[in-house]
C-alpha positions as MATLAB code, in Angstrom:
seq = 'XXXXXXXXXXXXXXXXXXXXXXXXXXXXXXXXXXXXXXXXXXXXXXXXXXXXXXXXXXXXXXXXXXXXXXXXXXXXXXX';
ca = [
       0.000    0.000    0.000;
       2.150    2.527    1.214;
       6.045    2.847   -0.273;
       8.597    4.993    1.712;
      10.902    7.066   -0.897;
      14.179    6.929   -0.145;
      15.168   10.713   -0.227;
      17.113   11.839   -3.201;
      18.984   13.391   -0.623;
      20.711   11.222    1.331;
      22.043    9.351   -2.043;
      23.262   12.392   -3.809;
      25.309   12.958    0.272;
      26.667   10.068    0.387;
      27.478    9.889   -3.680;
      29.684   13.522   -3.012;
      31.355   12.060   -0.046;
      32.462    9.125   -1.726;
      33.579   11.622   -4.989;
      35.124   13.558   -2.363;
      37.001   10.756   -0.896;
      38.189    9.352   -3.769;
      39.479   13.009   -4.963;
      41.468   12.812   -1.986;
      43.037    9.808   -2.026;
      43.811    9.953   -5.328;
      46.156   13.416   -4.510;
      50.094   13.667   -3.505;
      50.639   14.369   -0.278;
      51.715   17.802   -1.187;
      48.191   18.673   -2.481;
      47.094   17.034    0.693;
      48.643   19.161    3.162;
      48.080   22.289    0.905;
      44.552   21.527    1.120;
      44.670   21.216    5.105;
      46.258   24.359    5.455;
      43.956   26.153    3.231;
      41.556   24.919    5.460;
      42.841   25.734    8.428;
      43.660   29.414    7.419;
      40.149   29.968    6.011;
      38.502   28.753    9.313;
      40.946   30.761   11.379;
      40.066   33.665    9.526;
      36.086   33.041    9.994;
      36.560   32.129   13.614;
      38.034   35.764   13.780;
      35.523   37.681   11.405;
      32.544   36.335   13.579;
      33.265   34.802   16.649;
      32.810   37.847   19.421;
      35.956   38.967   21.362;
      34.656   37.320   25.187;
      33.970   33.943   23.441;
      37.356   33.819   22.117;
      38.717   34.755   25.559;
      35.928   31.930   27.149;
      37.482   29.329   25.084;
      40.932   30.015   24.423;
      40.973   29.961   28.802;
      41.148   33.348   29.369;
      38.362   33.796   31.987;
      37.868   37.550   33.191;
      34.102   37.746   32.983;
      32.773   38.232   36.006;
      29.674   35.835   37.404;
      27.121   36.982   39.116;
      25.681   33.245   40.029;
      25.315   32.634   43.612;
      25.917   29.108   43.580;
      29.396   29.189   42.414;
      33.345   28.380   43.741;
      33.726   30.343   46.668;
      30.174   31.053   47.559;
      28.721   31.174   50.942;
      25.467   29.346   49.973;
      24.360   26.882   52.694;
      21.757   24.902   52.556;
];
């Protein structure tokens, strides 16, 4: 009666991954790691571009924002 599709989708995904993988096998390991670091520098340089100032500093460690929960280190909450 009823007949699920299989979404075009999910074939045409996993048909460019498997392009995508063969592409990359298929390249000298000098295209390889020009290809990572082209990566890397165009993620760096979005990471900069949009990623606010005090997130940077949350996750690169540096922690100056100042809490105002009651519940945390050095608290005098009781119970």
């Amino acid at each position: 009666m009823f007949q699920k599709k299989m979404p075009a989708g999910g074939i045409l995904l996993a048909g460019l991954a498997a392009y995508a993988y063969y592409k990359y096998s298929k390249m000298s390991p000098e295209e390889k790691s020009n290809l990572v670091s082209d990566l890397k520098d165009k993620g760096q340089k979005l990471y900069e571009q949009y990623v606010p100032e005090d997130v940077r500093d949350m996750l690169s460690g540096k922690s100056n924002m100042k809490t105002n929960s009651q519940f945390g280190e050095g608290s005098a909450y009781t119970s």
